[in-house]
PyMOL Python script that loads the backbone (N, CA, C, O; Angstrom):
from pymol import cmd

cmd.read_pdbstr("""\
ATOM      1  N   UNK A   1       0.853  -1.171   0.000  1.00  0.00           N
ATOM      2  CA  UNK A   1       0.000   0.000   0.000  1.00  0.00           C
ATOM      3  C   UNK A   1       0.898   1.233   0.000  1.00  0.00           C
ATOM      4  O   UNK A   1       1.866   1.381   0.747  1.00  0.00           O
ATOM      5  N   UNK A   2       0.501   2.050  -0.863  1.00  0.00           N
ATOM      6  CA  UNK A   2       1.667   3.434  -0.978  1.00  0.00           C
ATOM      7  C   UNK A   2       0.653   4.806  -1.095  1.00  0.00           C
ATOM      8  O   UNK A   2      -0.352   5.136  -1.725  1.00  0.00           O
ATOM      9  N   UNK A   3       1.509   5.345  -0.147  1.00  0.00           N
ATOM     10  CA  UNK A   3       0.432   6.839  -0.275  1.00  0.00           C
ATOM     11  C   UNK A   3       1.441   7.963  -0.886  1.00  0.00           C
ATOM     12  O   UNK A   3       2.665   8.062  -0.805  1.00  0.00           O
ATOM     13  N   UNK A   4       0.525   8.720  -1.486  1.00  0.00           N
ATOM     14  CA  UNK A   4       1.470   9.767  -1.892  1.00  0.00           C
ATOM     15  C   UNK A   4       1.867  11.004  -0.889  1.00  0.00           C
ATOM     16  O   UNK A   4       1.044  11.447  -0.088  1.00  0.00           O
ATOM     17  N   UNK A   5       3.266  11.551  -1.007  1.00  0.00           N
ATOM     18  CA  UNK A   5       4.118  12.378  -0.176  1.00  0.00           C
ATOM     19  C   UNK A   5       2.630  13.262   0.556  1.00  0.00           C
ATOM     20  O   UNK A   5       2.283  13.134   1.730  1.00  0.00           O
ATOM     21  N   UNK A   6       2.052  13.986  -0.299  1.00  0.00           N
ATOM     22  CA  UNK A   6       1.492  15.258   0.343  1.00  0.00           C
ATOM     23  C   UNK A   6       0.321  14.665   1.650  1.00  0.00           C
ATOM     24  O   UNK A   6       0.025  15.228   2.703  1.00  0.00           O
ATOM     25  N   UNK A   7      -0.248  13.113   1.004  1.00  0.00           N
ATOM     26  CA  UNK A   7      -1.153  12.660   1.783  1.00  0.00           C
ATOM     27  C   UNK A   7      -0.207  12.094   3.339  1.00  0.00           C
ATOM     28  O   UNK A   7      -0.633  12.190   4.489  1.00  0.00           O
ATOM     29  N   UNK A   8       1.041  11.557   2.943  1.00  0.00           N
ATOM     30  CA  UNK A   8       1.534  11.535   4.692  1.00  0.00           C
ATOM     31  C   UNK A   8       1.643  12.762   5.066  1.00  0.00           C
ATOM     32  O   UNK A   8       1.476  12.863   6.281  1.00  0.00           O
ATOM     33  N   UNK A   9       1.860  13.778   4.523  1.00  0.00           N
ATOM     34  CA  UNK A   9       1.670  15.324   5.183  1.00  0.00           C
ATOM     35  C   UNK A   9       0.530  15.661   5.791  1.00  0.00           C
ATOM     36  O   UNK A   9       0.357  16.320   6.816  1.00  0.00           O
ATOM     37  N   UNK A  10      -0.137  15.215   5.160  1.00  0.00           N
ATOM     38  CA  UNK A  10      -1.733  15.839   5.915  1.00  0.00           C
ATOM     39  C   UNK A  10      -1.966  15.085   6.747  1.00  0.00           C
ATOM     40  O   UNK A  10      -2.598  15.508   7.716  1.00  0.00           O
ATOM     41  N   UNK A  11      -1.593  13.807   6.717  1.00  0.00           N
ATOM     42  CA  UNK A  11      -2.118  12.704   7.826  1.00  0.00           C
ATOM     43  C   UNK A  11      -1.223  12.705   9.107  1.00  0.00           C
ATOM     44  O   UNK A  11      -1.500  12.140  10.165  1.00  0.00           O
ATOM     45  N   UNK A  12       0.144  13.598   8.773  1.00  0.00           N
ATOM     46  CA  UNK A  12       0.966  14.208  10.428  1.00  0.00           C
ATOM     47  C   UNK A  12       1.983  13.161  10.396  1.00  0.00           C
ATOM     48  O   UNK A  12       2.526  12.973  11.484  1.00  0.00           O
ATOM     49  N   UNK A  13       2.402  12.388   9.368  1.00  0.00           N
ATOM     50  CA  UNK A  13       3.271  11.227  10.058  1.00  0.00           C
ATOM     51  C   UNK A  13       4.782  11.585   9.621  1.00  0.00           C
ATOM     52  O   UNK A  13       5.872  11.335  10.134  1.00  0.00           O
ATOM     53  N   UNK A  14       4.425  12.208   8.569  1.00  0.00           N
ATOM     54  CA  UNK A  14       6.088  12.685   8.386  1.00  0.00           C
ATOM     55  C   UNK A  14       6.131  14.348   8.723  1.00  0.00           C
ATOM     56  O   UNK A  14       5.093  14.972   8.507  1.00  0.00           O
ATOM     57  N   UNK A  15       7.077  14.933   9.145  1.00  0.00           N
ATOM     58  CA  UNK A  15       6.993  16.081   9.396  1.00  0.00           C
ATOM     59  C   UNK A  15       8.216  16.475   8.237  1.00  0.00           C
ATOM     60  O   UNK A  15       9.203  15.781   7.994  1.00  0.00           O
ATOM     61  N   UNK A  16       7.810  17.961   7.512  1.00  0.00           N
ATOM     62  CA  UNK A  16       8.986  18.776   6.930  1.00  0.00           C
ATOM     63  C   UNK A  16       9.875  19.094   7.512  1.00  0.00           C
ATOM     64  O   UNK A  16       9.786  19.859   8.472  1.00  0.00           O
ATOM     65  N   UNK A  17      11.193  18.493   7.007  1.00  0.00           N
ATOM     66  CA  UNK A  17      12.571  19.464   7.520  1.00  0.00           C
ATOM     67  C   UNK A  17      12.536  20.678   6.941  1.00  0.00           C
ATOM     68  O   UNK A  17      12.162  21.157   5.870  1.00  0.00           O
ATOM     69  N   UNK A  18      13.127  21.116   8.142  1.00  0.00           N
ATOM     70  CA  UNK A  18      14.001  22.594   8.367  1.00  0.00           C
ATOM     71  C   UNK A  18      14.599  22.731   6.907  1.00  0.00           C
ATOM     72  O   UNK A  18      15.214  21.862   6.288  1.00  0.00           O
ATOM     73  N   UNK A  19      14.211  24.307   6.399  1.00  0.00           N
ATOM     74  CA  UNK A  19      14.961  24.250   5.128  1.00  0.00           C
ATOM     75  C   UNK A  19      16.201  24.972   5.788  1.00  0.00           C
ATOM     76  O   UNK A  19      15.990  25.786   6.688  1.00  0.00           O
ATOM     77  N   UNK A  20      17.617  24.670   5.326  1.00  0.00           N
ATOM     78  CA  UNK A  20      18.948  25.866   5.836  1.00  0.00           C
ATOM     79  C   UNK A  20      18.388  27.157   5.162  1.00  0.00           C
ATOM     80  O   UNK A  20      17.643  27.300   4.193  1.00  0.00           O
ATOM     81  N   UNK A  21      18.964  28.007   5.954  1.00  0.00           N
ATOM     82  CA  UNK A  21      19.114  29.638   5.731  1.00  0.00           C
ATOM     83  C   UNK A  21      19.523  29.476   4.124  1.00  0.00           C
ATOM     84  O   UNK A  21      20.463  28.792   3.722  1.00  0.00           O
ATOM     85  N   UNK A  22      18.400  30.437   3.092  1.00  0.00           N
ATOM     86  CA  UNK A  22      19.156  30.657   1.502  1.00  0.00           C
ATOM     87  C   UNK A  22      20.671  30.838   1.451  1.00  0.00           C
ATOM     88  O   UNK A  22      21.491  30.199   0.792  1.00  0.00           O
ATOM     89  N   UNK A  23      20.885  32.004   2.421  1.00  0.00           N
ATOM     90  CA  UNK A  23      22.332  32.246   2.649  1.00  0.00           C
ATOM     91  C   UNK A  23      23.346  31.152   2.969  1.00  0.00           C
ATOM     92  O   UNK A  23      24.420  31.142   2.367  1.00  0.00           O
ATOM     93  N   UNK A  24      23.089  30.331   3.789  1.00  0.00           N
ATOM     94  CA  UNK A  24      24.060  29.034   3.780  1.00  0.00           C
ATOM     95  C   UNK A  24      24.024  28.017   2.655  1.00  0.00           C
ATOM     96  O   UNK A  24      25.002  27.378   2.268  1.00  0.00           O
ATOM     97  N   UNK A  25      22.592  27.921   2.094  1.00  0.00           N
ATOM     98  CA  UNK A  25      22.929  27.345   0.824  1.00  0.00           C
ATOM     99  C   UNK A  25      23.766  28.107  -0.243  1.00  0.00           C
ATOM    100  O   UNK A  25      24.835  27.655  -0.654  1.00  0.00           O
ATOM    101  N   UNK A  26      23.212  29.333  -0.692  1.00  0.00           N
ATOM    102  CA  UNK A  26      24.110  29.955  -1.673  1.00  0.00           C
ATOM    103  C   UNK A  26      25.365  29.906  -1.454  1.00  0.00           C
ATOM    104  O   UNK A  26      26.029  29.501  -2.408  1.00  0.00           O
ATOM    105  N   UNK A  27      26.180  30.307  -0.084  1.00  0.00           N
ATOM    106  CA  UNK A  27      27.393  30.042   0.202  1.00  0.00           C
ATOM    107  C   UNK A  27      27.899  28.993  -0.282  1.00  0.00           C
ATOM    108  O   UNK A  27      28.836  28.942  -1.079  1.00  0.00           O
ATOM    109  N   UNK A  28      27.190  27.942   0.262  1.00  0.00           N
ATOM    110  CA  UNK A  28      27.807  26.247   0.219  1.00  0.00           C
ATOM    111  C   UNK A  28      27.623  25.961  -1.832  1.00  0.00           C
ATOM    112  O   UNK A  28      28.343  25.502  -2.719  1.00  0.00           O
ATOM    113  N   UNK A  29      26.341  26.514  -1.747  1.00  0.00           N
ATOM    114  CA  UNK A  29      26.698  26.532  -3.453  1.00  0.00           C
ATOM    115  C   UNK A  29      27.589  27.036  -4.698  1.00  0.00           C
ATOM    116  O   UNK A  29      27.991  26.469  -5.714  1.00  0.00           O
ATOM    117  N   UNK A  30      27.734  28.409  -4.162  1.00  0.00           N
ATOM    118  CA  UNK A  30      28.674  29.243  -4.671  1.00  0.00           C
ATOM    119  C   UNK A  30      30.252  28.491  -4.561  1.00  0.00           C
ATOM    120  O   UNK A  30      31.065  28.311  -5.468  1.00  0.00           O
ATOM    121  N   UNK A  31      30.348  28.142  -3.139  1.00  0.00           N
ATOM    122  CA  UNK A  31      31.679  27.480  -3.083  1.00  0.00           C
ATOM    123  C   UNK A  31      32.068  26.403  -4.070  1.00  0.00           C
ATOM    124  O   UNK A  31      32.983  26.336  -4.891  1.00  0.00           O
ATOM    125  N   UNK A  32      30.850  25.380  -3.656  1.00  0.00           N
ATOM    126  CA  UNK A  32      31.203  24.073  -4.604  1.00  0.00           C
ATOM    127  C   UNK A  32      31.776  24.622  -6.427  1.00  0.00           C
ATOM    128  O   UNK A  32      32.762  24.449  -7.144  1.00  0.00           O
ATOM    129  N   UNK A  33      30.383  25.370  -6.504  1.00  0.00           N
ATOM    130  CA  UNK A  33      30.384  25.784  -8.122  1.00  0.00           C
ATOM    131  C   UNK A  33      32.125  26.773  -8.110  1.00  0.00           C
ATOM    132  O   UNK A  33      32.605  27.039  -9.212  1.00  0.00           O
ATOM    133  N   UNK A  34      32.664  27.085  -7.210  1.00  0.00           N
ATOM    134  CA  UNK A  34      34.108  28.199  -7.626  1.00  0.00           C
ATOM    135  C   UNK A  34      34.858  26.567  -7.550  1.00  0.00           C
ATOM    136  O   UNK A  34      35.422  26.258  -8.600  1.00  0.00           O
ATOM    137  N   UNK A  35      34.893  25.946  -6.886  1.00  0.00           N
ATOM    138  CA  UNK A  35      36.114  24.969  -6.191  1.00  0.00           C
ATOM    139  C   UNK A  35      35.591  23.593  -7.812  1.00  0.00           C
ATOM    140  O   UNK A  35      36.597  23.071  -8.293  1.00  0.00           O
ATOM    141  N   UNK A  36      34.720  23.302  -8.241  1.00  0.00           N
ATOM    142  CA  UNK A  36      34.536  22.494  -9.693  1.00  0.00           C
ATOM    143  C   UNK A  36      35.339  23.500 -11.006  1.00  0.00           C
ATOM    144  O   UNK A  36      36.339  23.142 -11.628  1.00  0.00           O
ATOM    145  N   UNK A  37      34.654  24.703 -11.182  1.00  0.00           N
ATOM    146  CA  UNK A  37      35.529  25.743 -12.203  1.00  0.00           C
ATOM    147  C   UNK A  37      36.924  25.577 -11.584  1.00  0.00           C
ATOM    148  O   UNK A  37      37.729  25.478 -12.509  1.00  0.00           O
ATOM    149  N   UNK A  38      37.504  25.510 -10.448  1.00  0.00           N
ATOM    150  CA  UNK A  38      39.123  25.827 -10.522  1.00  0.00           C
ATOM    151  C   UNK A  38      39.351  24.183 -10.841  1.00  0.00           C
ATOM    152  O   UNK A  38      40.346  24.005 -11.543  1.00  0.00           O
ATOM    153  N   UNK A  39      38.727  23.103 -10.519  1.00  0.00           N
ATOM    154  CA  UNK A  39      39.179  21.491 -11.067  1.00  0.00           C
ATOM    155  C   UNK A  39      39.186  21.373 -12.253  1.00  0.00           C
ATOM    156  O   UNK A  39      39.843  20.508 -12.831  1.00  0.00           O
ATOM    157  N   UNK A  40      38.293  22.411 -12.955  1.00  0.00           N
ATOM    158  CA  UNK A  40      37.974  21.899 -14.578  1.00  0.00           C
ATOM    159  C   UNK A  40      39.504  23.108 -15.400  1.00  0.00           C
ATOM    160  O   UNK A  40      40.298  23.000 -16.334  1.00  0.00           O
ATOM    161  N   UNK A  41      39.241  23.952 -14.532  1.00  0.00           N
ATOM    162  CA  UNK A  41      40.616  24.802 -15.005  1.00  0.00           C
ATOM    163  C   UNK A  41      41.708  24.170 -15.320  1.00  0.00           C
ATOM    164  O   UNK A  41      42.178  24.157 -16.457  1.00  0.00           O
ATOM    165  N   UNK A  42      42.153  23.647 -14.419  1.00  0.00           N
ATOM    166  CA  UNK A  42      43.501  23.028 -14.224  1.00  0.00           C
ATOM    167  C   UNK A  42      43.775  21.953 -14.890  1.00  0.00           C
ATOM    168  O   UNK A  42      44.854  21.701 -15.426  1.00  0.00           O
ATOM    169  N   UNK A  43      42.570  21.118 -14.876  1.00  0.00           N
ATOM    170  CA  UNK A  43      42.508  19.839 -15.570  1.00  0.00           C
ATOM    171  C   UNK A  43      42.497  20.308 -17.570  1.00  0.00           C
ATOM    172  O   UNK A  43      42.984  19.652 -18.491  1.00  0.00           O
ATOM    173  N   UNK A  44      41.863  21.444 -17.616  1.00  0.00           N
ATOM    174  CA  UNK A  44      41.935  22.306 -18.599  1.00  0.00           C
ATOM    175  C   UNK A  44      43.487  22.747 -19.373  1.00  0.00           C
ATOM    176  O   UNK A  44      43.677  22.544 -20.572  1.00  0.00           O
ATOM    177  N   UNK A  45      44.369  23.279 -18.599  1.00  0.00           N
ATOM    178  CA  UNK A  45      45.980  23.561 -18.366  1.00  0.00           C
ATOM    179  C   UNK A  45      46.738  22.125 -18.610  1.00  0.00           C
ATOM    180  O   UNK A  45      47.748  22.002 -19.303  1.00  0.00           O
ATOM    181  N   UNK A  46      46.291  21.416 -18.146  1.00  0.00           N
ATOM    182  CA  UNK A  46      47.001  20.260 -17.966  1.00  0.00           C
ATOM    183  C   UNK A  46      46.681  19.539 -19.542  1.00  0.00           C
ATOM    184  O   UNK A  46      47.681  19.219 -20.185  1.00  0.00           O
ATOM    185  N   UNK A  47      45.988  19.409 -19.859  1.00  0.00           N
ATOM    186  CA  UNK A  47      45.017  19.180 -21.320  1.00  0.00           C
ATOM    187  C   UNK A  47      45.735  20.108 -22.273  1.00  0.00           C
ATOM    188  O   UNK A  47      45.550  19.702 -23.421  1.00  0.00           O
ATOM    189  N   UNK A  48      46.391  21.064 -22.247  1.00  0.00           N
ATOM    190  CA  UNK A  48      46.750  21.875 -23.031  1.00  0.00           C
ATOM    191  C   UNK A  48      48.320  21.762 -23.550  1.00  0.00           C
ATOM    192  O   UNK A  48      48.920  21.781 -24.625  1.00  0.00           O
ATOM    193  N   UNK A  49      48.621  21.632 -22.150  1.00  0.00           N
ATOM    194  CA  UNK A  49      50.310  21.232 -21.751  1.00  0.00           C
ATOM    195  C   UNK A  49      50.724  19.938 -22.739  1.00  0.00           C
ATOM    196  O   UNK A  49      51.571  19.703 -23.602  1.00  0.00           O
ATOM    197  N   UNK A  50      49.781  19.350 -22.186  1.00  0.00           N
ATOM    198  CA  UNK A  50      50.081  17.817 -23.295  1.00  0.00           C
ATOM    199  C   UNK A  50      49.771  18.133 -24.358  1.00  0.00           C
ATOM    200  O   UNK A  50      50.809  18.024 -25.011  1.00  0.00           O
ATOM    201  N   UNK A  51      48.740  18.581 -25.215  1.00  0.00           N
ATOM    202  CA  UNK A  51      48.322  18.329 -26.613  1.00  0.00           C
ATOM    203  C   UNK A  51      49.384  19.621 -27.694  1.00  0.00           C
ATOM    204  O   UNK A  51      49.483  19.682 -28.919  1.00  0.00           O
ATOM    205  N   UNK A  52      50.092  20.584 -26.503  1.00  0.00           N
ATOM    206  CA  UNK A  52      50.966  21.323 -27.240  1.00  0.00           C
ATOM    207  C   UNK A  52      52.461  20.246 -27.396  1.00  0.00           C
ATOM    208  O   UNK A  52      53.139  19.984 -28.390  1.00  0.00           O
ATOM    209  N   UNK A  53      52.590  19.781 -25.889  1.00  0.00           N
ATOM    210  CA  UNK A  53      54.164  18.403 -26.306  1.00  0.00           C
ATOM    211  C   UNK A  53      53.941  18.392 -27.696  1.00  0.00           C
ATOM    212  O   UNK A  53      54.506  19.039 -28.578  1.00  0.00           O
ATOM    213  N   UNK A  54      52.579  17.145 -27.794  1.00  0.00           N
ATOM    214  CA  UNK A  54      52.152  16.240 -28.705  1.00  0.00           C
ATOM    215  C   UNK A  54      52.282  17.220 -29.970  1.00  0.00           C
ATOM    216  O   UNK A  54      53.187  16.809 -30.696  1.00  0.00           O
ATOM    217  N   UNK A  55      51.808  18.129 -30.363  1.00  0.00           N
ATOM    218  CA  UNK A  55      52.251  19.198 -31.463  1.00  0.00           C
ATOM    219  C   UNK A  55      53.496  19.155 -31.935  1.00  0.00           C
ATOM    220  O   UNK A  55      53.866  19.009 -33.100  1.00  0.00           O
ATOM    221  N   UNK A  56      54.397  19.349 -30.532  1.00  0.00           N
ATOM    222  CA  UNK A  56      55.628  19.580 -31.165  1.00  0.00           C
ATOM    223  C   UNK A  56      56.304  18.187 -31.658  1.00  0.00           C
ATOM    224  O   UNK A  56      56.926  17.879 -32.675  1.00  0.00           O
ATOM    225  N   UNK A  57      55.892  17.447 -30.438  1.00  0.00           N
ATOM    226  CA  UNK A  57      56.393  15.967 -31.388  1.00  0.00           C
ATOM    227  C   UNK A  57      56.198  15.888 -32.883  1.00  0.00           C
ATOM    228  O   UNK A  57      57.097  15.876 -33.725  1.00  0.00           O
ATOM    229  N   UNK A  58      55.322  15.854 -33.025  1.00  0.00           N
ATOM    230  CA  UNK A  58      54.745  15.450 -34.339  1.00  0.00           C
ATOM    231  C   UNK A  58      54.924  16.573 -35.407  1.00  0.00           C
ATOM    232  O   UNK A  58      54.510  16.270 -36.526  1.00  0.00           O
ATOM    233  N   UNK A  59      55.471  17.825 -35.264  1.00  0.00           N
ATOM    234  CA  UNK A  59      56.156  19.027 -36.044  1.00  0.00           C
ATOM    235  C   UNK A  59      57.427  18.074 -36.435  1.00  0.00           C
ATOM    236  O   UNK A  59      57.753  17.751 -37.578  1.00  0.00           O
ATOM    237  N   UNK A  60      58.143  17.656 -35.059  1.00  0.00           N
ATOM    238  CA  UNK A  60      59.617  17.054 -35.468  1.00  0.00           C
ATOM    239  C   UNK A  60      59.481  16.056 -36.033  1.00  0.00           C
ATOM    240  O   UNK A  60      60.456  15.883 -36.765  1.00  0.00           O
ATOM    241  N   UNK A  61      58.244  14.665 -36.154  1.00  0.00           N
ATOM    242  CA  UNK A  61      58.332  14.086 -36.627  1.00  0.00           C
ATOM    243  C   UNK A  61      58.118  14.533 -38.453  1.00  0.00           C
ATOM    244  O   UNK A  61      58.644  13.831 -39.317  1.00  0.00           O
ATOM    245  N   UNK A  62      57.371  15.646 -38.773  1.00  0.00           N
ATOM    246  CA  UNK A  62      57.573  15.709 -40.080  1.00  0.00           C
ATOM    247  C   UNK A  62      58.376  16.522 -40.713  1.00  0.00           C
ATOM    248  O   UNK A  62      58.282  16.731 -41.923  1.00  0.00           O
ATOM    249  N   UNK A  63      59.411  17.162 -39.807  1.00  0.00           N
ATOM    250  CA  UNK A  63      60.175  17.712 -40.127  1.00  0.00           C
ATOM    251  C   UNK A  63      61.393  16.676 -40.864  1.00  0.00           C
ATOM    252  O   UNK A  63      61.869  16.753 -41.997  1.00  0.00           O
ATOM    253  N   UNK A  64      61.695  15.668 -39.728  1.00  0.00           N
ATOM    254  CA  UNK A  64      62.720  14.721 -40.040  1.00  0.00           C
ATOM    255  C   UNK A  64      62.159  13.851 -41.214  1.00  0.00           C
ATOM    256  O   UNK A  64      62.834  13.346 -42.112  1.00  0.00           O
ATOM    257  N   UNK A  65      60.862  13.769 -41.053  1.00  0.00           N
ATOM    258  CA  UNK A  65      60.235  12.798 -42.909  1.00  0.00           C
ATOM    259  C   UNK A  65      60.418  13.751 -44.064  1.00  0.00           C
ATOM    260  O   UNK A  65      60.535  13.470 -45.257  1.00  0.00           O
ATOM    261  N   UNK A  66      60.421  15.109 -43.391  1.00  0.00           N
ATOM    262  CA  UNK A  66      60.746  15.805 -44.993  1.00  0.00           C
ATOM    263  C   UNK A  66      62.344  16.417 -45.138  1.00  0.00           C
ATOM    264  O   UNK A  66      62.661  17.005 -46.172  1.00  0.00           O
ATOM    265  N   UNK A  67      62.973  16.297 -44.417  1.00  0.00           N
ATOM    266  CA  UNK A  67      64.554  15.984 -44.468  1.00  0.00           C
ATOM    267  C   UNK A  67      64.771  15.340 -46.296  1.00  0.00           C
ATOM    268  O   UNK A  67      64.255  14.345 -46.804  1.00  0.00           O
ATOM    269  N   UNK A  68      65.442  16.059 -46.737  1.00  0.00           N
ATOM    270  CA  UNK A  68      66.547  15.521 -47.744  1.00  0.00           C
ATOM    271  C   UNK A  68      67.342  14.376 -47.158  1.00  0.00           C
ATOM    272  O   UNK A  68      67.937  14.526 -46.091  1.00  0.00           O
ATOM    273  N   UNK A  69      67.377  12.863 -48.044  1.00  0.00           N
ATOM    274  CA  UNK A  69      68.047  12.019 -47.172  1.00  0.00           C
ATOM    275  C   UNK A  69      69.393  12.385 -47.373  1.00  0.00           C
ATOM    276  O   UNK A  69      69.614  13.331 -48.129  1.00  0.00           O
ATOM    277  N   UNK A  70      70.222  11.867 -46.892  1.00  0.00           N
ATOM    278  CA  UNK A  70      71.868  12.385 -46.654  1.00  0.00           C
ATOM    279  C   UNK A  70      72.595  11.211 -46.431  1.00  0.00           C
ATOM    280  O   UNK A  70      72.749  10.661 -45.341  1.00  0.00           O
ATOM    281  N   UNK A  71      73.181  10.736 -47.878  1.00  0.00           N
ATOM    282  CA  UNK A  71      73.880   9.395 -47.218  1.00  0.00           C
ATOM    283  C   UNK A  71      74.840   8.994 -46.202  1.00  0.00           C
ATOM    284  O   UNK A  71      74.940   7.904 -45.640  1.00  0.00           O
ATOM    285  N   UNK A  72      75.597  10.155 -46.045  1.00  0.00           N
ATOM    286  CA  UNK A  72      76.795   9.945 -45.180  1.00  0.00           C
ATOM    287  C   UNK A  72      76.120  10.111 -43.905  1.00  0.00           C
ATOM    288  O   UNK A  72      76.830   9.370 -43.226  1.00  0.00           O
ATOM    289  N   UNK A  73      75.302  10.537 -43.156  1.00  0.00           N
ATOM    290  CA  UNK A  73      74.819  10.713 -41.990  1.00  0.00           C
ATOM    291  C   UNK A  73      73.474   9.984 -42.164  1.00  0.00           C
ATOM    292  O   UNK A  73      73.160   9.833 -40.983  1.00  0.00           O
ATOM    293  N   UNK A  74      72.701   9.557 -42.730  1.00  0.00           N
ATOM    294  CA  UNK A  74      71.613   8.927 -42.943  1.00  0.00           C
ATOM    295  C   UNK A  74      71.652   7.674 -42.210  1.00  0.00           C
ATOM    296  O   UNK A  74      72.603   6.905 -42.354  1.00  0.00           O
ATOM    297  N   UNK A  75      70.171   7.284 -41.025  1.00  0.00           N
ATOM    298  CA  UNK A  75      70.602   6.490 -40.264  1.00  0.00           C
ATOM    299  C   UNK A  75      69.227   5.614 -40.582  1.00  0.00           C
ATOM    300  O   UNK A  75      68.194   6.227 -40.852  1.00  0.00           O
ATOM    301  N   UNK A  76      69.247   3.744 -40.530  1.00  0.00           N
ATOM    302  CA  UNK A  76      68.755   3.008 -41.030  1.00  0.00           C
ATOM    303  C   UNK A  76      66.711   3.263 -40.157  1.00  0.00           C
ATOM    304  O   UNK A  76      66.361   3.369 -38.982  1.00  0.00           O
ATOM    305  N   UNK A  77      65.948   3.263 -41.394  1.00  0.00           N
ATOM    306  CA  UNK A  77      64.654   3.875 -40.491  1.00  0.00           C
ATOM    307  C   UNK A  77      64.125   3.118 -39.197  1.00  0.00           C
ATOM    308  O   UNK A  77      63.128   3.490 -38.578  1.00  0.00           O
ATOM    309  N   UNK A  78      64.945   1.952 -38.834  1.00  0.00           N
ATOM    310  CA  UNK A  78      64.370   1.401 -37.328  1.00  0.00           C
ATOM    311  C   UNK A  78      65.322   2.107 -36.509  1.00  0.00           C
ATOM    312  O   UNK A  78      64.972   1.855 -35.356  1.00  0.00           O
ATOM    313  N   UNK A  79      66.411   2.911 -36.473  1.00  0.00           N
ATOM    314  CA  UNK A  79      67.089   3.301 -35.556  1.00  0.00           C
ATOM    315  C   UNK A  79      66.069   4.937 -35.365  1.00  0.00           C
ATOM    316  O   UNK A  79      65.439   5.296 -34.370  1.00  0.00           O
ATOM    317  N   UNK A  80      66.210   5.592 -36.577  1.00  0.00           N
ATOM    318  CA  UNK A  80      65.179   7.053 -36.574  1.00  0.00           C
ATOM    319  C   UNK A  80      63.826   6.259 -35.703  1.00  0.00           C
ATOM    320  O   UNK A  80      63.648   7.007 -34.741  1.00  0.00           O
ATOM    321  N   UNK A  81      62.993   5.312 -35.621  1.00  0.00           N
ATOM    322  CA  UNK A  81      61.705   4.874 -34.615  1.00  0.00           C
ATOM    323  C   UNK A  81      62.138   4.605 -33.463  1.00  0.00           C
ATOM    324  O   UNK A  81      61.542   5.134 -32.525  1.00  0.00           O
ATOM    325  N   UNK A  82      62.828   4.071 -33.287  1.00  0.00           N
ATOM    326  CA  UNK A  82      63.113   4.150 -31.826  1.00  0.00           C
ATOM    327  C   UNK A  82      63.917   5.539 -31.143  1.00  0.00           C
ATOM    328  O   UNK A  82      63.838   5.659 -29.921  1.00  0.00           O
ATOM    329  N   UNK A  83      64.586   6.446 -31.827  1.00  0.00           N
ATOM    330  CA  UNK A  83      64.488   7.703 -30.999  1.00  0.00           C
ATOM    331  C   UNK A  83      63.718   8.482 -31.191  1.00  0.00           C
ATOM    332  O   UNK A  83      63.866   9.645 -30.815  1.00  0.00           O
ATOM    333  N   UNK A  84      62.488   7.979 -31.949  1.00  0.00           N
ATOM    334  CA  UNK A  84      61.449   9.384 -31.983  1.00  0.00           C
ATOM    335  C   UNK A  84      60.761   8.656 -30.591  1.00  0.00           C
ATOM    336  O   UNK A  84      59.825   9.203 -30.008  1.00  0.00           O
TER     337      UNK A  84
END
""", "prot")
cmd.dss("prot")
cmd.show_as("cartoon", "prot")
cmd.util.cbc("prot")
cmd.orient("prot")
C-alpha cells in the first residue's frame, strides 16, 4: 500500500525538515560551483600542456620525414623509430 508524499503530510506522520538559511545554501553553493571551475581549469591547463608536447612531437616528426636524405649521416629507419 503506498500513499502519496502530500497525503503523509496531511495525515501528520512525516513532518517537513528545516529548510537551511538561503544564505548558507548559496554560500555552500557558490563554493562548490568556484572549487569544480578551478578542477575543470587546471585539468583544462594540464590538457593543453600535453596536446601542445604532442604538437611539437609530431612538427619534429615531419620535419625529419621531410629531411633531404643524406647518405653519409643517414641512419637506417628502425634506428630514426626508436628515438622518436
Amino acid at each position: 500500500m503506498s500513499f502519496h508524499p502530500l497525503a503523509l503530510l496531511q495525515l501528520g506522520s512525516v513532518q517537513p525538515q528545516p529548510k537551511p538559511h538561503m544564505e548558507d545554501y548559496d554560500v555552500r553553493s557558490a563554493a562548490s560551483i568556484l572549487a569544480s571551475v578551478k578542477e575543470q581549469e587546471a585539468r583544462f591547463e594540464q590538457l593543453t600542456r600535453a596536446l601542445e608536447e604532442e604538437r611539437r612531437n609530431v612538427t619534429l616528426q615531419l620535419e625529419r620525414a621531410n629531411l633531404p636524405p643524406n647518405p653519409t649521416t643517414s641512419q637506417p629507419l628502425a634506428w630514426q623509430q626508436m628515438v622518436m
